[in-house]
ChimeraX commands (.cxc) that place a marker at each C-alpha (Angstrom):
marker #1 position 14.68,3.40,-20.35 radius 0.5
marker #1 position 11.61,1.51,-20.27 radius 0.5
marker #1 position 12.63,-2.05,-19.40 radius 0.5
marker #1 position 10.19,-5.63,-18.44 radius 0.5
marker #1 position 11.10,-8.80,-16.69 radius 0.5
marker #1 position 10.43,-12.19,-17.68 radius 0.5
marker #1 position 11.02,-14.81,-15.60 radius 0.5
marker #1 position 11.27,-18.32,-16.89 radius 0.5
marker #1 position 9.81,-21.20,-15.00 radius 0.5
marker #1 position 8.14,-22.92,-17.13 radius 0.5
marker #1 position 10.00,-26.19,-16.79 radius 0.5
marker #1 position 9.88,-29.48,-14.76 radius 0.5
marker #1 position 12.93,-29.27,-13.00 radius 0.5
marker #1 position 13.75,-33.00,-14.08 radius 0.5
marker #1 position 17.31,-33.19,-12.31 radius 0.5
marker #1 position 16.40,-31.64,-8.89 radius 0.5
marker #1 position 13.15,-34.55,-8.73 radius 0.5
marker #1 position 10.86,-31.81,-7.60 radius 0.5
marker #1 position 9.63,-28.34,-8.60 radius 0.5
marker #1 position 12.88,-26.16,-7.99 radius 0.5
marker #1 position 10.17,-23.34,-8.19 radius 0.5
marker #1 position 8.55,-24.71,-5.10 radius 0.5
marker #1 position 11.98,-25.15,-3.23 radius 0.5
marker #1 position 12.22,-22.74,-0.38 radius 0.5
marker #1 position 14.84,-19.98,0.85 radius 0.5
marker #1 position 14.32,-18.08,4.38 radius 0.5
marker #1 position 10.50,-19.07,3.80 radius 0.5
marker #1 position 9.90,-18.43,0.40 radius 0.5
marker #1 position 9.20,-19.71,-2.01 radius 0.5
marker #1 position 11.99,-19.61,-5.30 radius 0.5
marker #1 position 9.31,-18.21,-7.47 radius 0.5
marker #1 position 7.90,-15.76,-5.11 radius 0.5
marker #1 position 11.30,-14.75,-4.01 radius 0.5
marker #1 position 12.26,-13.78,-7.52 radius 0.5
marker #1 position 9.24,-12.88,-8.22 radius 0.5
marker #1 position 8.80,-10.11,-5.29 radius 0.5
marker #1 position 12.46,-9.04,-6.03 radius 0.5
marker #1 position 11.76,-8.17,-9.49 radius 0.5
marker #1 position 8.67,-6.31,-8.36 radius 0.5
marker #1 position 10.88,-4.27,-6.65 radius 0.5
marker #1 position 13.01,-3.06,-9.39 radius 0.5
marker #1 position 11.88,0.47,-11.49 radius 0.5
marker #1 position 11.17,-2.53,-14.33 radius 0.5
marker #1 position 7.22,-2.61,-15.69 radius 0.5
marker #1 position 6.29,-5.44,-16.48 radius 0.5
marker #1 position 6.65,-8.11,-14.94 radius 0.5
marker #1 position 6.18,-10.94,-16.75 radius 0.5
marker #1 position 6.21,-15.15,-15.22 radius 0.5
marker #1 position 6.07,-17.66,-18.00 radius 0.5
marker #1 position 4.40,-20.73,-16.38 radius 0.5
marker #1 position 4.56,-24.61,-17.89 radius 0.5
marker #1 position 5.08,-27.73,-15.82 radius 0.5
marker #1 position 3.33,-27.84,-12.28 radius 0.5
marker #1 position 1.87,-24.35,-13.61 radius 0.5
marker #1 position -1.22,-24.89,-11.53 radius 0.5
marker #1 position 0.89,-25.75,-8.59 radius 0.5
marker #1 position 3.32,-22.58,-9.16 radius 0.5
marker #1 position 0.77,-20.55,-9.62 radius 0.5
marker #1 position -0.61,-20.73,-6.18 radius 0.5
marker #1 position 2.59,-18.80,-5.05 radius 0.5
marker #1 position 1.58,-15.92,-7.59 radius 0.5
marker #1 position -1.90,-14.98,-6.33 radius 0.5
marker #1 position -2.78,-11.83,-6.31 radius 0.5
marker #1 position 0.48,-10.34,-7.45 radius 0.5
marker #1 position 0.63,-6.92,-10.30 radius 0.5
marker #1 position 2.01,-9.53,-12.72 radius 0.5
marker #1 position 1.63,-10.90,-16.11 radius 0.5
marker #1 position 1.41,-14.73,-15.69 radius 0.5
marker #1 position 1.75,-16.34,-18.85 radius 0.5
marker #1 position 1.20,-20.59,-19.52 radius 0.5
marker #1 position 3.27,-22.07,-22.32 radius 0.5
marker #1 position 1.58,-25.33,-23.19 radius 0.5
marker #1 position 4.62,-26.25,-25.28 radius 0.5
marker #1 position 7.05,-25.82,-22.63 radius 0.5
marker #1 position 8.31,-29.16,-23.57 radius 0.5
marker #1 position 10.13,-27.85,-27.07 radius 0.5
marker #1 position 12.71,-26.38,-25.13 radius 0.5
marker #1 position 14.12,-22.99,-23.30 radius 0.5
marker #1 position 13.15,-21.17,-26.87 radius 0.5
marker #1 position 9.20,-21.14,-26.65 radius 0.5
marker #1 position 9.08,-19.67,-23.00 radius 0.5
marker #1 position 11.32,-16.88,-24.48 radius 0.5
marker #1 position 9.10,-16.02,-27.07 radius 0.5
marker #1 position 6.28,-16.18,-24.77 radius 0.5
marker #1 position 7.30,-14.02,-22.19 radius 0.5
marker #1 position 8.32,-11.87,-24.68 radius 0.5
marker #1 position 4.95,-11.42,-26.53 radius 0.5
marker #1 position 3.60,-11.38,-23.08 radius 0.5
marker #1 position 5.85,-8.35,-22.13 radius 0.5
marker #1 position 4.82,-6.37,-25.79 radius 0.5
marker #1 position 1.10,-7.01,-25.13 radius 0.5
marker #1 position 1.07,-5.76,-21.76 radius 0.5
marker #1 position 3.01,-2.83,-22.75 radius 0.5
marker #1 position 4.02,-1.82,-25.79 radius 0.5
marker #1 position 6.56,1.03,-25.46 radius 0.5
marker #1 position 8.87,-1.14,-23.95 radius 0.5
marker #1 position 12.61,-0.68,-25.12 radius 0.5
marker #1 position 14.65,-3.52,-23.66 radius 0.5
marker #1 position 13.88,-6.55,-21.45 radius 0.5
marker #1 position 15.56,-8.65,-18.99 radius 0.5
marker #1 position 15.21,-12.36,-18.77 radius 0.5
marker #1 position 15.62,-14.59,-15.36 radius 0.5
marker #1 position 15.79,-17.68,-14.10 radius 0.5
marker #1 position 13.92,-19.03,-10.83 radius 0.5
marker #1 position 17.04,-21.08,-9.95 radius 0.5
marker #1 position 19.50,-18.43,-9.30 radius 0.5
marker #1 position 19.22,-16.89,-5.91 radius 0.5
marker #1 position 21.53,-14.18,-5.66 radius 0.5
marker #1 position 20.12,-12.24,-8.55 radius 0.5
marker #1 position 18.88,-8.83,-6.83 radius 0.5
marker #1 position 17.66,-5.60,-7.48 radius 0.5
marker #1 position 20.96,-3.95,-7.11 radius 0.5
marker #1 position 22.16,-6.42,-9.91 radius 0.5
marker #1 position 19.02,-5.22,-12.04 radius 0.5
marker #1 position 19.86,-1.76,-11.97 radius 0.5
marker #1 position 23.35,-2.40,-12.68 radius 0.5
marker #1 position 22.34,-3.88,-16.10 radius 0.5
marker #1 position 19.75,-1.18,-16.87 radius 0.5
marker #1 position 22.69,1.70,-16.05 radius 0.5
marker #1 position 25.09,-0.26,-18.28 radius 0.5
marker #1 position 22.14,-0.67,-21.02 radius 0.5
marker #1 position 22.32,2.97,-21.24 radius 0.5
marker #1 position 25.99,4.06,-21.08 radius 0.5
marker #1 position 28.17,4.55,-24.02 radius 0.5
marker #1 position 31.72,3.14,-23.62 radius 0.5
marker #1 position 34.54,3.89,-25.34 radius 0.5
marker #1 position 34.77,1.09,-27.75 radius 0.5
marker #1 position 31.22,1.66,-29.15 radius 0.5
marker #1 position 29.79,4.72,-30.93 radius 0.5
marker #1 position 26.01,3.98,-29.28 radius 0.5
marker #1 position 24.84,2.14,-25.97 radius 0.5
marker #1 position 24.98,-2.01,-25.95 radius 0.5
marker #1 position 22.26,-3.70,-27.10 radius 0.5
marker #1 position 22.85,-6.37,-25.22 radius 0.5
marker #1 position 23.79,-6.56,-21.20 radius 0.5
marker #1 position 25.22,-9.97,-20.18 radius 0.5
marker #1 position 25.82,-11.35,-16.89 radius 0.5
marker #1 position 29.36,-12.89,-16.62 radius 0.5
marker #1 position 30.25,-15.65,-14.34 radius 0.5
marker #1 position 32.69,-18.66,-14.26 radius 0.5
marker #1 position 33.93,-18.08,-17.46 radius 0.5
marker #1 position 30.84,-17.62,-19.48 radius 0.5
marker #1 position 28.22,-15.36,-20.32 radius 0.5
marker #1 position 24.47,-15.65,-19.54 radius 0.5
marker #1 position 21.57,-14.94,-17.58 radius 0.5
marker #1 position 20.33,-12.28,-16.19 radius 0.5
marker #1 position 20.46,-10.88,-19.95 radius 0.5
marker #1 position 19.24,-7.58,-21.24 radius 0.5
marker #1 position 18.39,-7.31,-24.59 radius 0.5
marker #1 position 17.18,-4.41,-26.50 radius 0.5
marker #1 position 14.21,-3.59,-28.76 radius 0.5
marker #1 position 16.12,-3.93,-32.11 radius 0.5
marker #1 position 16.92,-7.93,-31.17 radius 0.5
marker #1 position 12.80,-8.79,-29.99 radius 0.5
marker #1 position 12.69,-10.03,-33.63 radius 0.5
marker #1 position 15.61,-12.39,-33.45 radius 0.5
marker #1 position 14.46,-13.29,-29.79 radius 0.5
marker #1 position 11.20,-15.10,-31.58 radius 0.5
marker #1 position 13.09,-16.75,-34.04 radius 0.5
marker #1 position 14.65,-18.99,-31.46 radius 0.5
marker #1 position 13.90,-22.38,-31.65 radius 0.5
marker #1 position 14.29,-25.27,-29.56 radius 0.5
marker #1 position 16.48,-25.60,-26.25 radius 0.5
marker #1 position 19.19,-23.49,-27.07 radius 0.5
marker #1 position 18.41,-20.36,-25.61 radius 0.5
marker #1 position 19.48,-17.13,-26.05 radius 0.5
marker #1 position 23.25,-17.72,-26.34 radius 0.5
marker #1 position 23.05,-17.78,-29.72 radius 0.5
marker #1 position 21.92,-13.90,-30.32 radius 0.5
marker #1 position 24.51,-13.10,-27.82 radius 0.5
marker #1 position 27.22,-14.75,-29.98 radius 0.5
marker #1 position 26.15,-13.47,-32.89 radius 0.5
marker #1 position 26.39,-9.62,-31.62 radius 0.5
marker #1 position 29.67,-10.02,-29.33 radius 0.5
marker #1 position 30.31,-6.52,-30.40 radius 0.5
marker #1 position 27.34,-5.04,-29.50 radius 0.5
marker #1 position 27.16,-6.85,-26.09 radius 0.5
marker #1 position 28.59,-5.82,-22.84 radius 0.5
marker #1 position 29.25,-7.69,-19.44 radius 0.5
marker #1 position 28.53,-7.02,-15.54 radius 0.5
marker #1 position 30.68,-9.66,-13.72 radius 0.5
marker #1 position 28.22,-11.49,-10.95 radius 0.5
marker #1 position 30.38,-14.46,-9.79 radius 0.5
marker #1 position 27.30,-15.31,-7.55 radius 0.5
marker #1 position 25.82,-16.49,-10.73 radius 0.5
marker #1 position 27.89,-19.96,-10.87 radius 0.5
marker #1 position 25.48,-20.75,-8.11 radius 0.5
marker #1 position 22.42,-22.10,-9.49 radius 0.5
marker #1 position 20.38,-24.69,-8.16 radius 0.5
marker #1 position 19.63,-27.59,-10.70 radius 0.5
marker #1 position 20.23,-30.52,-8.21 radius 0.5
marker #1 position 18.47,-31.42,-4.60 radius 0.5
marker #1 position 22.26,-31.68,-3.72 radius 0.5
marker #1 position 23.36,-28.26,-4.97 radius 0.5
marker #1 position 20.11,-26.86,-3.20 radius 0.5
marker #1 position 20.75,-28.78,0.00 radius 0.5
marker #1 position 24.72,-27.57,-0.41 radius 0.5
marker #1 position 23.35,-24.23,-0.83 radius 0.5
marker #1 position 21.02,-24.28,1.95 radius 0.5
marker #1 position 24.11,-24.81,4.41 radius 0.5
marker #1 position 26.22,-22.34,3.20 radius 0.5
marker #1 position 23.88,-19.80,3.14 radius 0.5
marker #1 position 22.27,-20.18,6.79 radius 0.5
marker #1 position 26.13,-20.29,8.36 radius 0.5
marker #1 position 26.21,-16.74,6.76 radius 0.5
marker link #1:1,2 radius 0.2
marker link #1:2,3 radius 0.2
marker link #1:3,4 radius 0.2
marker link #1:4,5 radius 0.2
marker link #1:5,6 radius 0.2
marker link #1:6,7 radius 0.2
marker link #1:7,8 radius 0.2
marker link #1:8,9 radius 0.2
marker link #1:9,10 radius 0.2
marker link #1:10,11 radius 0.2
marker link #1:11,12 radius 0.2
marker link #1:12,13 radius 0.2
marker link #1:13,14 radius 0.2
marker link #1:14,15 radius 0.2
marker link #1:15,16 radius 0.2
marker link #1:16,17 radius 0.2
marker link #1:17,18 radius 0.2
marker link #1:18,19 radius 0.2
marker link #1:19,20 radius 0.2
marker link #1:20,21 radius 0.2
marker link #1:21,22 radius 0.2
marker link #1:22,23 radius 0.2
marker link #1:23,24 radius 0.2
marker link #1:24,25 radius 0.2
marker link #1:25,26 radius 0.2
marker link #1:26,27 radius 0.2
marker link #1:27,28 radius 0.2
marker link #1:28,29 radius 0.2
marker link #1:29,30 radius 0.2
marker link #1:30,31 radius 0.2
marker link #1:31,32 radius 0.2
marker link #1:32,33 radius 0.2
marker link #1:33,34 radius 0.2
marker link #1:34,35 radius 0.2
marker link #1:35,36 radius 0.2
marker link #1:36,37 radius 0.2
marker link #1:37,38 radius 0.2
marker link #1:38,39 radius 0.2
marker link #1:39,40 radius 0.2
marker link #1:40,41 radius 0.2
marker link #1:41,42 radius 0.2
marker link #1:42,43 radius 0.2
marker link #1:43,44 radius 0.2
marker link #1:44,45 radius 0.2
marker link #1:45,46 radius 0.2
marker link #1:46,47 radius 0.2
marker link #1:47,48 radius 0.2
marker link #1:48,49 radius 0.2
marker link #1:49,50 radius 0.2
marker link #1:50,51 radius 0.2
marker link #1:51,52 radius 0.2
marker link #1:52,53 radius 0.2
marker link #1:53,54 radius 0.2
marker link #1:54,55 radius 0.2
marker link #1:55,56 radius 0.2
marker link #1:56,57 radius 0.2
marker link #1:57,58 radius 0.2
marker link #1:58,59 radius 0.2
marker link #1:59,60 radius 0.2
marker link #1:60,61 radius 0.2
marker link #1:61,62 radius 0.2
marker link #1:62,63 radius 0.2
marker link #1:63,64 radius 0.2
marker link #1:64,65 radius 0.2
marker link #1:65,66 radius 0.2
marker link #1:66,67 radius 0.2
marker link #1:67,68 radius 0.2
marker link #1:68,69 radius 0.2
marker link #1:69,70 radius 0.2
marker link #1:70,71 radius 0.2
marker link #1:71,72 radius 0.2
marker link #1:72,73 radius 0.2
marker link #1:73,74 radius 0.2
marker link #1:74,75 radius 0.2
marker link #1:75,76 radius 0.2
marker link #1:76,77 radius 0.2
marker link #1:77,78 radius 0.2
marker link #1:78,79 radius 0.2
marker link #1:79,80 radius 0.2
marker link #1:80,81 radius 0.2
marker link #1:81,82 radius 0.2
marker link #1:82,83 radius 0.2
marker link #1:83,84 radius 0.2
marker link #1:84,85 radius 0.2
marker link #1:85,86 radius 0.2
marker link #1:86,87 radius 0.2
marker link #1:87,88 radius 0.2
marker link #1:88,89 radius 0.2
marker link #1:89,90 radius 0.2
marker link #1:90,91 radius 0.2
marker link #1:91,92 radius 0.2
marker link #1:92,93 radius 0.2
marker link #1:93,94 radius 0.2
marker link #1:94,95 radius 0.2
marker link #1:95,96 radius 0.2
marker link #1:96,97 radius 0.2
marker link #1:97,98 radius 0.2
marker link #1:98,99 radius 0.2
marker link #1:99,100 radius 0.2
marker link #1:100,101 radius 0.2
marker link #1:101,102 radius 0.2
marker link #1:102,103 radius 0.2
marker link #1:103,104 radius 0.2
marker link #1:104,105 radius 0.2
marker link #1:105,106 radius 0.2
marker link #1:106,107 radius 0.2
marker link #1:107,108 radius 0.2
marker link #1:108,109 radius 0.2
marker link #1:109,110 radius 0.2
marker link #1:110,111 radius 0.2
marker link #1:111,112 radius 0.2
marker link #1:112,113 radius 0.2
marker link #1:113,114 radius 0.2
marker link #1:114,115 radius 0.2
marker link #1:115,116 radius 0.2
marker link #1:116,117 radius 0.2
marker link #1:117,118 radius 0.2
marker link #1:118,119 radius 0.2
marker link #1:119,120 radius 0.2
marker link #1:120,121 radius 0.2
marker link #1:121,122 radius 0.2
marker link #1:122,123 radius 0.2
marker link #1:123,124 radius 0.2
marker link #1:124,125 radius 0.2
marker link #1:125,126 radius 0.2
marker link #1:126,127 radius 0.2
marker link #1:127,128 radius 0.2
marker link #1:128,129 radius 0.2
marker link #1:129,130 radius 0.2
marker link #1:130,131 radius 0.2
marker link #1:131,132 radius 0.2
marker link #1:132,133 radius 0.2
marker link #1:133,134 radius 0.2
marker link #1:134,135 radius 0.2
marker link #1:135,136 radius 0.2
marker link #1:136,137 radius 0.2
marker link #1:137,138 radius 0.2
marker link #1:138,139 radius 0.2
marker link #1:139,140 radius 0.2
marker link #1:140,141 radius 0.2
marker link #1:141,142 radius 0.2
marker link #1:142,143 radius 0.2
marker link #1:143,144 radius 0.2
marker link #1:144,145 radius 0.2
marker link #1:145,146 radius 0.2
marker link #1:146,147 radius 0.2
marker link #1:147,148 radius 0.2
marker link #1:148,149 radius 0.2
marker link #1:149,150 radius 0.2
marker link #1:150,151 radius 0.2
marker link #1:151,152 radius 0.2
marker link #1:152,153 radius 0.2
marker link #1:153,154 radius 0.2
marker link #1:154,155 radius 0.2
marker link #1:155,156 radius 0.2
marker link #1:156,157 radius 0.2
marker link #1:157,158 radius 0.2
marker link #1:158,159 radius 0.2
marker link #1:159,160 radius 0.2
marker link #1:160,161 radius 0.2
marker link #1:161,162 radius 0.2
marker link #1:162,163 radius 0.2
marker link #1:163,164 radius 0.2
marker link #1:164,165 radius 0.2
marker link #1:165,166 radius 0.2
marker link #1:166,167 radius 0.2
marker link #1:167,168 radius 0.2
marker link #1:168,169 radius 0.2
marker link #1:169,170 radius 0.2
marker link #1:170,171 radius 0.2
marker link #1:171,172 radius 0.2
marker link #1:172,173 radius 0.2
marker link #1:173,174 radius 0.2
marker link #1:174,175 radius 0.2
marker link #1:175,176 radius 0.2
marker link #1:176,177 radius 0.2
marker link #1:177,178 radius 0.2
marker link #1:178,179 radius 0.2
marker link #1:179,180 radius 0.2
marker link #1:180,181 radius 0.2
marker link #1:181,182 radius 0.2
marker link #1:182,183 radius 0.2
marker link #1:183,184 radius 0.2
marker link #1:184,185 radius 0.2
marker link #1:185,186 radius 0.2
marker link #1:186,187 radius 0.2
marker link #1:187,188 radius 0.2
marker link #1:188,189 radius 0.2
marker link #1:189,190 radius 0.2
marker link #1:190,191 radius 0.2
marker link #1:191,192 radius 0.2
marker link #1:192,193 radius 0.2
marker link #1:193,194 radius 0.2
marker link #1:194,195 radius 0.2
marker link #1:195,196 radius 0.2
marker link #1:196,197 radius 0.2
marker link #1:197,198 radius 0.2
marker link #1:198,199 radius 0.2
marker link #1:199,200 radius 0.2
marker link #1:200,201 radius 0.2
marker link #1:201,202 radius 0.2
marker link #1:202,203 radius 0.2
marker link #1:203,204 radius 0.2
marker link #1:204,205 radius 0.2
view
């Protein structure tokens, strides 16, 4: 299956005070850690969609095989960058059959998880006649991101508007949508407290 990345981190990281995509684990960068890790999966392309601090972010970026896209509006909400990224993913390359969105602010998303969703994307189960078209990520009681979805849902992808994400799609095709439980999702780092909490945990591990 030929599956893209985009990343989203295109916004100003209001509650954390500073750019989260700036914010540093074992060295790196957020955005170049994610970045580098999705580099690393089979996935072509990879797509960044780029908004507040862009010039800043980009920095972190140079000289990478990726698609870096700006979103001037990335005020409107979650829903532009999604379109974005996905037009930027289609006009890089245009066979592609399913793509997987990301967050910078999630640091245990890996390439094991990536492959994971891409084996699942492709496996019939029992309860449907035909593969998901949709590949959720499951987590505290909810579904979200990482999300897979598949070619037949781009359209409904840039219909989005506003903040809302792509929930919406996936609760509108619960019955085409399967889950990969990654309980290391809950962690995400929205707050200079939750990255500071974070930072302790992880380097007594």
């Amino acid at each position: 299956m030929k599956v893209g990345i985009v990343i989203l981190a295109a916004g100003e990281s209001s509650r954390m005070g500073v750019p989260k995509q700036l914010l540093h684990i074992d060295g790196q960068s957020l955005i170049k850690r994610i970045t580098e890790m999705a580099m690393d999966t089979p996935c072509y392309p990879v797509v960044v969609v780029l908004g507040a601090n862009r010039s800043m972010i980009r920095k972190e970026l140079e000289r990478m095989p990726i698609t870096i896209i700006d979103n001037p509006q990335w005020e409107s909400g979650m829903s532009s960058s999604i379109k974005m990224g996905l037009v930027g993913a289609y006009m890089t390359f245009k066979d592609l059959e399913a793509v997987i969105f990301l967050t910078v602010d999630m640091p245990f998303v890996s390439v094991d998880l990536v492959q994971k969703m891409i084996a699942k994307a492709i496996e019939k189960s029992a309860a449907m006649l035909e593969s998901p078209e949709i590949v959720a990520c499951k987590y505290d009681g909810q579904i979200g991101v990482p999300v897979l979805f598949k070619r037949c849902l781009f359209n409904d992808l840039l219909e989005l508007r506003g903040d809302n994400g792509a929930k919406k799609i996936i609760l509108a095709n619960k019955q085409k949508t399967v889950t990969i439980d990654f309980p290391e999702g809950k962690t995400d780092l929205d707050t200079i407290d939750e990255y500071r909490n974070f930072l302790s945990n992880y380097n007594q591990n």
